[in-house]
N, C-alpha and C positions, 0 to 999 in steps of 0.2 A: 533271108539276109542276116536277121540276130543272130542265126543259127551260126554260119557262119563266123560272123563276129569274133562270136567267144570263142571259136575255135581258135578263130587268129590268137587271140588273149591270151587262153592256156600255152599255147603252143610258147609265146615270148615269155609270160613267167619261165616255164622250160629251160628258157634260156639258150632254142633252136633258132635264130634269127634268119637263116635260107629257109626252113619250113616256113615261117610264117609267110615268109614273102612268095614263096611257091603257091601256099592253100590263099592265100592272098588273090593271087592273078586267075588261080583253076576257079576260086568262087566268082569272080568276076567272068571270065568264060562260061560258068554251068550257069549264073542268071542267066548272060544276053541269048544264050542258047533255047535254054528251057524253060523260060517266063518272061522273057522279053517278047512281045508280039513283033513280028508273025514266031512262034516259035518253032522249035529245031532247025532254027539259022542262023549266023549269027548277025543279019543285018539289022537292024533297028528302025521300025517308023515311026516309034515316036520321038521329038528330040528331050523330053523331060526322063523318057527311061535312058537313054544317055548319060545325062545327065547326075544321076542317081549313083550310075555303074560308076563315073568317074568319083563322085565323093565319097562311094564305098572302097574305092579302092586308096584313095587318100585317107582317110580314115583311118584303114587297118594300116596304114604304113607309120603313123603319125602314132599310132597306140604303140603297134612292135616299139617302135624308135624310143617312145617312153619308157615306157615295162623294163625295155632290156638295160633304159641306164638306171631307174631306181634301182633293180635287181641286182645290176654291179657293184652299185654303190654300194649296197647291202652286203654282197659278197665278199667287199673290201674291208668295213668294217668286221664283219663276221672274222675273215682272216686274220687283222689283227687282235682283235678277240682271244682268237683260238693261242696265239703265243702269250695271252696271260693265264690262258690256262693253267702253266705251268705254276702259278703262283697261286702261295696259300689264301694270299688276301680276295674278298667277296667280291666276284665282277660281272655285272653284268650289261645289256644295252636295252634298253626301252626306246619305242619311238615316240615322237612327239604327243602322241595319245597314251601314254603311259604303260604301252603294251611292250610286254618283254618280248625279246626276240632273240635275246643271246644268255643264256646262264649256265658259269663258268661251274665247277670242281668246288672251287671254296665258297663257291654260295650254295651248291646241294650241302656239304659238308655245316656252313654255320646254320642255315636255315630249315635244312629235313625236305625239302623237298629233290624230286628229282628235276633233270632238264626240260623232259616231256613235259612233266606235272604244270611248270613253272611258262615254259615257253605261250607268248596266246594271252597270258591273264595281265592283268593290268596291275601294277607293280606296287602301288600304294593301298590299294583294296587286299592282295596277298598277304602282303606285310602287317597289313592295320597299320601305317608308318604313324608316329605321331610325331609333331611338326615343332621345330621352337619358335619356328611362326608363320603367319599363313601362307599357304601355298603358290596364291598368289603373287604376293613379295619375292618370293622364293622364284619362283620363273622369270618373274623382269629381270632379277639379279642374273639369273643363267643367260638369261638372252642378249641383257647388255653387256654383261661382262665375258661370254662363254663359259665360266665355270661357277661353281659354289660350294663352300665348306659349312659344314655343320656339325652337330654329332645331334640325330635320330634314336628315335625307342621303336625297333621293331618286336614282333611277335613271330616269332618261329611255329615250326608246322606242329611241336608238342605243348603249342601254347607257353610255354617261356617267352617272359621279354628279354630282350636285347640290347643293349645300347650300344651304336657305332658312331664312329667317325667316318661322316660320308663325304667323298669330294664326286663333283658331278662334273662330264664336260663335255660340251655341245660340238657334235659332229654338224660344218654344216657341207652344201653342195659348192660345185663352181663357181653359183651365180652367189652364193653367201644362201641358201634357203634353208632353214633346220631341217636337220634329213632325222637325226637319234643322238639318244643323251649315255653316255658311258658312265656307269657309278660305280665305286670302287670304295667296301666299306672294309673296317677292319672293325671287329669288337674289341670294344673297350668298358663292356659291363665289368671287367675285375677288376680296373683298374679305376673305375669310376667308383665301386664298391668300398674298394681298399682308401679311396681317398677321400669317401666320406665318413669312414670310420676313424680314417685320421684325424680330419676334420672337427668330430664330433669328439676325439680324447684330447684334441688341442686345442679347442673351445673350454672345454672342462677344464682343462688345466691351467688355462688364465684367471683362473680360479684364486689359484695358487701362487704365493710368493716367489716360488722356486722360478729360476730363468731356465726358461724352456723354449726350442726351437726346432724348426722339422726342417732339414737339407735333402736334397736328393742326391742320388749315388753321384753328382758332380760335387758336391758341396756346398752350392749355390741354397739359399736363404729360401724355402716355402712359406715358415709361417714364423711369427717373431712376437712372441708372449708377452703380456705385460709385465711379467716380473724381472723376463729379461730387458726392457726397453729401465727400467729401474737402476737394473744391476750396472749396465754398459753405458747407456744411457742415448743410445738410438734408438729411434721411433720404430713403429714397422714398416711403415712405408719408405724408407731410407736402407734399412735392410735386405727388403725382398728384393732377391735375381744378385745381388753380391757373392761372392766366394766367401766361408765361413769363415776358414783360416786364415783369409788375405785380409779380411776385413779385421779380425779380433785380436791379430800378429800371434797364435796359436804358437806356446811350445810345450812339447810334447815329451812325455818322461821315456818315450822311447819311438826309434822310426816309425812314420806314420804308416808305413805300408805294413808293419806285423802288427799295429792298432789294427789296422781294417781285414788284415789276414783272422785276424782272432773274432772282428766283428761280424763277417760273415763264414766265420765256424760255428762259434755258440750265438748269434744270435744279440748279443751283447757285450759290452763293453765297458771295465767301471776302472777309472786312476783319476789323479790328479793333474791339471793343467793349470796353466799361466796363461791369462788374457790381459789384453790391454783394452781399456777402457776408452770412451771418446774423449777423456778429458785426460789421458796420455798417461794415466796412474796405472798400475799393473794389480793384480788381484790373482789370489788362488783361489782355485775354486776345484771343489770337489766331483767330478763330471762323470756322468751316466750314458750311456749309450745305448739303444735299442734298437735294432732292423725288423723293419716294415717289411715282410715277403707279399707275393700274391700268390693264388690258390696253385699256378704250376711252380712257386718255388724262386719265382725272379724278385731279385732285392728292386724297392723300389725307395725306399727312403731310410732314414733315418730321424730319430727322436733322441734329442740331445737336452739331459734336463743337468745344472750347474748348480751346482749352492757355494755360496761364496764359506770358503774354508776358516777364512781368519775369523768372521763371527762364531764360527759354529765353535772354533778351538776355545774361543773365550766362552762362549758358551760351557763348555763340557768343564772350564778351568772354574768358573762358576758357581758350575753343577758342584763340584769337586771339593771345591771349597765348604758350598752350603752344605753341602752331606756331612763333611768334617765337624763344622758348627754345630749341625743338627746334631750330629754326633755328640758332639758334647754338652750342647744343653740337655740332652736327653740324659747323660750319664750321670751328669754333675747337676741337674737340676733339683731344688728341695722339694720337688711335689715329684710324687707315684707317679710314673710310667709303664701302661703297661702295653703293649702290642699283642691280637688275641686275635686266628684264624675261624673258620665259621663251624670251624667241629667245637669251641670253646676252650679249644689249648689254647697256651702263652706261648706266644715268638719268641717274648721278648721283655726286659723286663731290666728299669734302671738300679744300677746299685744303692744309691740313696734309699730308691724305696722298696725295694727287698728289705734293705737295712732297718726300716721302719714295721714292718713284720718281725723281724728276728731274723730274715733268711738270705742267705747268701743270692746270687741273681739263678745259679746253675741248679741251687733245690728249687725253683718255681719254673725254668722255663720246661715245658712238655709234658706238666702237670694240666689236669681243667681247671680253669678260672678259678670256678665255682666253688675249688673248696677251700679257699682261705677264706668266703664269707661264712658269715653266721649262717643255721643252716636255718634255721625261721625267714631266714631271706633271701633263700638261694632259689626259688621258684618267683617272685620276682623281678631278680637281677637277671633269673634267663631269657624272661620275659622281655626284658628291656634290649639284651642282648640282640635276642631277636628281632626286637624293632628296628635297631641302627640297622642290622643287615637288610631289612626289608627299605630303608629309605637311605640311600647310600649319600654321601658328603652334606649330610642334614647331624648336626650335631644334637643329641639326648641328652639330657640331666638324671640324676634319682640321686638322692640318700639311701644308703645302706651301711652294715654293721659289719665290720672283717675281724679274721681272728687270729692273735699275733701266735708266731710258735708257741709261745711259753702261755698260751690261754689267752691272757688277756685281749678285752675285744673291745675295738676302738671302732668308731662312725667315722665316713669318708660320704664325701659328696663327689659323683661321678661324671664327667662328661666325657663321654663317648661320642666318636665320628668313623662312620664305614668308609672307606675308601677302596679303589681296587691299587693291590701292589703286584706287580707282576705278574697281571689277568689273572689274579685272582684277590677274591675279597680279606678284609682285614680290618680289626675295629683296632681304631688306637685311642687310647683310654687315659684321662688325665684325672689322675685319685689325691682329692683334698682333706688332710684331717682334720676332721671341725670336730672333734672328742671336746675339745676344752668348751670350742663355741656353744656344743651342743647341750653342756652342762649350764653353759653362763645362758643358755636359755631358757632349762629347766628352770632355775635360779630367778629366771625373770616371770616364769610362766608361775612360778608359785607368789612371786611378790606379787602378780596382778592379781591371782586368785586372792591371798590376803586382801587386797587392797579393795575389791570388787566387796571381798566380805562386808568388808569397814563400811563401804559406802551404801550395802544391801544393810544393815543395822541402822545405818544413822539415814537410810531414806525411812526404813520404820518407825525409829524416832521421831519422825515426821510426823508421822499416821498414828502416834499412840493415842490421841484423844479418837481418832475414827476408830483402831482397830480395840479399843477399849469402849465403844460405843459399839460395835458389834458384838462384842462380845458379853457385855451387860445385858444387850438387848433379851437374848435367850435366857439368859440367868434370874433376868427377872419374871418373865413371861414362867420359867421353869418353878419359881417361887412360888408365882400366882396360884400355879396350876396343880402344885403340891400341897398348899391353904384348901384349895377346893376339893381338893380328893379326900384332905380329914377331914373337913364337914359332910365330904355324905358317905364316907364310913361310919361318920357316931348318930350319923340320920337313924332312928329307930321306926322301919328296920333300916338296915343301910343299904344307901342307893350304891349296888356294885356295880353296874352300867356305867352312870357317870364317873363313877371312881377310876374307872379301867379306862375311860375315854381321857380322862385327867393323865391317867401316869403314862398312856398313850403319847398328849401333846410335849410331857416333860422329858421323855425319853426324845424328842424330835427336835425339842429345843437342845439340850442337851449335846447330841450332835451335831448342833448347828456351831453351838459356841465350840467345841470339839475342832469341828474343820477349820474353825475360824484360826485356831491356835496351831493348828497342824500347818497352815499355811503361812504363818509367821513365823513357825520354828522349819521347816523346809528351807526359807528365807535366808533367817538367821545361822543357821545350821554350815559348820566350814567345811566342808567336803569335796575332795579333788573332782577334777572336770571327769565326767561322765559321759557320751553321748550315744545316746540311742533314737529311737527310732521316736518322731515327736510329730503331734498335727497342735500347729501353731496354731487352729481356732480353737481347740482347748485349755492352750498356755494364754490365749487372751481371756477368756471366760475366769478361768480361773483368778485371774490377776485382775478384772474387773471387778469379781466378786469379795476381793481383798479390799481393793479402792472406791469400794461404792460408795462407802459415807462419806469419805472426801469427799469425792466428788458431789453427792446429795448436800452437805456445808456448802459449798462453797456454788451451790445453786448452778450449777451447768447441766448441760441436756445432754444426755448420752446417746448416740446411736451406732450402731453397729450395723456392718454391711459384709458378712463374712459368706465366703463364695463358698457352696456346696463341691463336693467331691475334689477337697482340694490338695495336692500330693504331699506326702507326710515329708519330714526333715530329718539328718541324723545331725543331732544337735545335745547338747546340754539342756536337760529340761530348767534348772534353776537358773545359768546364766538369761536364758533367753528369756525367763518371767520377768526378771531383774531389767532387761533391756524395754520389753513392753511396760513395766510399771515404772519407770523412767522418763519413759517419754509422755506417760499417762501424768502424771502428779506433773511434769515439768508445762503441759498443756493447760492442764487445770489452773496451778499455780500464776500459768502467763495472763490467764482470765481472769483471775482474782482482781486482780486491780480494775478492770471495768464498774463503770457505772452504773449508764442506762444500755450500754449496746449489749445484743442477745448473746449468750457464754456455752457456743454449741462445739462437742467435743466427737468429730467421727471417727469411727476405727473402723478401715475398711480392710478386707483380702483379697488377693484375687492371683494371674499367673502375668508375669510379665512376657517379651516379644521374645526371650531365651526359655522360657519355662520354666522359670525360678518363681517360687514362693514370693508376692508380693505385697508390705503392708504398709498401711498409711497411715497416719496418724496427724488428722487435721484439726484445728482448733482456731478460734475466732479473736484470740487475744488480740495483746498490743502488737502483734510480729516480730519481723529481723530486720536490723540494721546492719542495711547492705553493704558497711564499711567493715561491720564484723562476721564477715560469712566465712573467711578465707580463716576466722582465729574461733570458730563456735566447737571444734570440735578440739581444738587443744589444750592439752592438762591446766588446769588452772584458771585456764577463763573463763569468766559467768561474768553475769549480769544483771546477776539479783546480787544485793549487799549481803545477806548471807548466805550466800553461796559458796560453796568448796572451788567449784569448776573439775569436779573430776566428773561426777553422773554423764556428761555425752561424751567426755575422753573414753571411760573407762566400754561402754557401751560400745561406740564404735570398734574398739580394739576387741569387744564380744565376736562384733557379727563379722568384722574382718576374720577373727581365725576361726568360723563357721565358712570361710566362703562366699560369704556374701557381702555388701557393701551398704551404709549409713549414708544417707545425704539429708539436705534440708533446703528448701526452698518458699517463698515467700508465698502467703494464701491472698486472695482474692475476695472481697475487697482488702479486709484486715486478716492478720493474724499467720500461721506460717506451718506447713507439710513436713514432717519426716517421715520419710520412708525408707526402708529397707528391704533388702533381697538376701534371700535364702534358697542356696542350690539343693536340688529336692535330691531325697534320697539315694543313693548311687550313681550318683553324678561325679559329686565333690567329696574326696578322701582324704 
């Protein structure tokens, strides 16, 4: 009887509806005949095999009758299917289970698959579709509404994705039952492409002051940039979907259609236009045009960037002017001008100060720099040159020495700044003669050296009872020592051991008072500034060694704390003995007037947090009066009744043009710190 059955089945897919009804009634005959008891008759005793015959025969009628109207139905749709065949766009029908049953020409075409391939398979599994939301959502909407729009990311048969705009619509029966869904997609991956790249240069461009805005081929407002909502003075969301021209009352320096003929020839588009603002003022504005294509070549937008014309003209009138000005400060300025490219030629070069060389502007310009300096200085100045170009719109300073036509060579103080002039680099150079300054500071630098002398004698004068008390010292011991050598020469016989041990001690003494004097005429001695190479715990020793009966008078305790391996200075050896025996006698001298309280004098070294040379010089005196800390180092003031007030002016102005710095500060419990810094050798030039 199943057997049967399906025959019926097949036969009505077929879409034979007298076959079926034929093999229908023959199957119901060949049972009662030849399995119905009694058989090979056709009569019947039992009435449930009757019974049976009749529901199988209703059955297969009830199946046919179904089969052949879904099948129709199917055939209907398929039909009109096949007339969108003719159409490029993707179409296909799926049934309610998501099985494809119809795929058109433009979905082998967009997708790679064929019809066979595609027919049978379930339409969202094919695709990999992915969803802008779930799919669930997405079917009540088809069902309540019969259709649905979206745009879809499918995945084509070479693995490319896709993006379409898909519309769906629900085929249903007679009775309203969903029978199959028709989709109908079109790609729009280039379009979606092209309009996130627009997107993302119109984004970027809100950047930007310039008024910028994207239309499509109607004219109609896409995107509306902050510099335009400035310029005009609508928002964006007041703009988007208006007509551009209707909105901005657009006049144009010539008919718009040979604007748009020329815009989509080249691609772009640049004149002048007149807008009207939302505040009814008009404006020119200098206006840009550019067409947006897609990958087959279809215009799909434009970018329209404005800059309002009347600033920019003030602008350039501006420009024009200042150039003029500059122009002329430059020409008629009294300080050297010079403009210099990164080979070391001159651009450029003011008449004033050619004129100040001896040279006209046209003998220096195309010349190297380099050779109107001194040529001791021309290694360098190029050195320096170099620098500005390595650190561009950072201005440099140096002194150097230039040499006028006629010989004579004058000092100029230089400030240089690299900038770039028309992508390319350029140092422009402002040249100052300090010839005269630089004499009136020789002039000074000798008065201090005099002056320093005066005060290096008359601090000796100080120390003549000490430095005459060292100096006896040996003189006499050298006396003693020469008495005992003739008594044991006229010893009979003569003692020449002790004799020789004698003139031994005299000779020792002798150099003792020796050094004693070589270091107060070293002192005393006028001699221009010097500086070499010097390790300040020697120039303390030494000046200790000067100062020790002072200090043994006037009963203070010395101790020294000087740090091993400590880095040498390029310094004047006499100013700086001068600066250490300064603050030495001024220490001692501050203790002198103490009592009972203990008169301890430390001289320490060590490196500061820079790595400069650092010394201190602490003492337990009466201290500073912290009313006069802001006046301790200027000329004239002291605080001893006979006092000059130049020793810590003259001191300070030592280790200032060493490089280094003098301060002073109050000691703990009593008494008061100077210290000083000295930049170590090859550092400070």
């Amino acid at each position: 009887m199943c057997l049967y059955l399906v025959v019926v089945v097949l036969l009505s897919v077929q879409g034979n509806f007298l076959a079926s009804a034929v093999v229908s009634v023959s199957a119901v005959v060949c049972l009662a005949y030849y399995f119905a008891p009694p058989i090979f008759s056709f009569r019947s005793s039992d009435p449930f095999d009757v019974l049976a015959l009749i529901v199988f025969l209703i059955t297969s009628a009830v199946i046919t009758h179904f089969v052949s109207r879904v099948r129709k139905a199917t055939e209907g749709l398929g039909e009109q299917a096949n007339l969108l065949n003719l159409t490029h766009d993707t179409i296909f029908v799926r049934d309610m289970n998501d099985v494809i049953t119809y795929w058109n020409r433009g979905a082998e075409e967009l997708y790679g698959w064929q019809r066979n391939e595609a027919l049978g398979k379930v339409s969202h599994e094919l695709t990999q579709t992915i969803f802008p939301a779930p799919l669930e959502e997405i079917n009540e909407t088809l069902l309540r509404t019969g259709r649905w729009d979206g745009e879809l990311i499918h995945t084509k048969r070479d693995g490319a994705g896709v993006v379409v705009a898909s519309r769906w619509s629900l085929h249903r029966d007679e009775q309203g039952k969903p029978l199959a869904i028709l989709e109908t997609n079109n790609n729009i991956t280039e379009r979606k492409h092209a309009e996130e790249k627009l997107r993302e240069r119109a984004n970027l461009l809100d950047l930007t002051h310039d008024a910028i805005f994207v239309r499509d081929m109607n004219d109609t407002f896409s995107y509306w940039n902050r510099g335009a909502m400035e310029l005009y003075g609508w928002t964006s969301e007041e703009t988007i979907g208006q007509v551009t021209h209707t909105l901005l009352h657009t006049v144009f320096p010539e008919p718009l259609e040979q604007i748009k003929a020329e815009l989509l020839a080249t691609h772009r588009w640049e004149g002048e236009l007149i807008h009207t603002k939302r505040d009814g003022t008009e404006v020119l504005v200098a206006s840009r045009w550019s067409l947006l294509r897609d990958d087959h070549g279809n215009a799909l937008s434009v970018l329209e960037t404005n800059n309002d014309i009347t600033e920019r003209r003030r602008a350039e009138v501006a420009l024009r002017e200042s150039e003029e000005q500059w122009k002329a400060v430059f020409e008629n300025n009294p300080t050297m001008y010079f403009m210099v490219d990164a080979d070391g030629i001159t651009l450029s070069v003011n008449a004033l100060g050619a004129e100040q060389l001896g040279y006209i502007p046209d003998e220096l310009v195309g010349r190297p720099v380099l050779d109107i300096f001194y040529e001791a200085d021309r290694e360098a100045v190029g050195r320096n040159v170099a620098r500005s170009f390595d650190q561009l719109n950072q201005s440099i300073n140096w002194e150097a020495r230039k040499v006028r036509k006629d010989g004579k060579v004058i000092c100029v103080r230089e400030t240089a700044r690299a900038v770039l002039l028309n992508n390319r680099p350029v140092i422009l150079v402002a040249c100052e003669d300090i010839t005269e300054h630089k004499h009136a500071e020789e002039a000074l630098q000798k008065t201090q050296t005099e002056l320093a002398h005066v005060t290096r004698v008359t601090t000796l004068g100080e120390l003549t009872a000490s430095i005459a008390h060292e100096v006896n010292q040996p003189i006499a011991a050298a006396v003693t020592n020469a008495g005992a050598c003739l008594r044991w020469l006229a010893a009979q016989p003569p003692d020449m051991e002790r004799a020789r041990q004698a003139l031994e001690r005299i000779v020792r003494d002798c150099r003792r008072a020796g050094e004693v004097i070589g270091r107060v005429r070293t002192l005393v001695k006028k001699a221009p500034q010097r500086k070499e190479s010097v390790d300040v715990n020697d120039v303390i020793q030494e000046v200790i060694a000067l100062a020790q009966s002072e200090i043994q008078r006037n009963r203070v305790s010395l101790k020294t704390q000087l740090s091993d391996g400590l880095p040498r200075v390029l310094g004047d050896r006499i100013q700086l003995q001068q600066v250490i025996l300064n603050l030495i006698i001024n220490g001692v001298e501050a203790m002198s007037r103490l009592k009972e309280e203990p008169r301890e004098l430390l001289i320490r070294t060590g490196k500061d947090e820079s790595n400069s040379v650092l010394v201190a010089v602490r003492d337990t005196g009466v201290g500073l009066d912290s009313a006069n800390l802001d006046q301790l180092f200027d000329a004239f003031f002291t605080t001893k009744p006979e006092g000059m007030g130049m020793g810590l002016s003259i001191s300070r102005s030592i280790v200032e043009a060493h490089g280094g710095r003098l301060w002073a500060t109050p000691n703990e419990p009593h008494g008061a710190v100077f210290q000083l810094t000295l930049p170590v050798e090859g550092v400070h030039s």
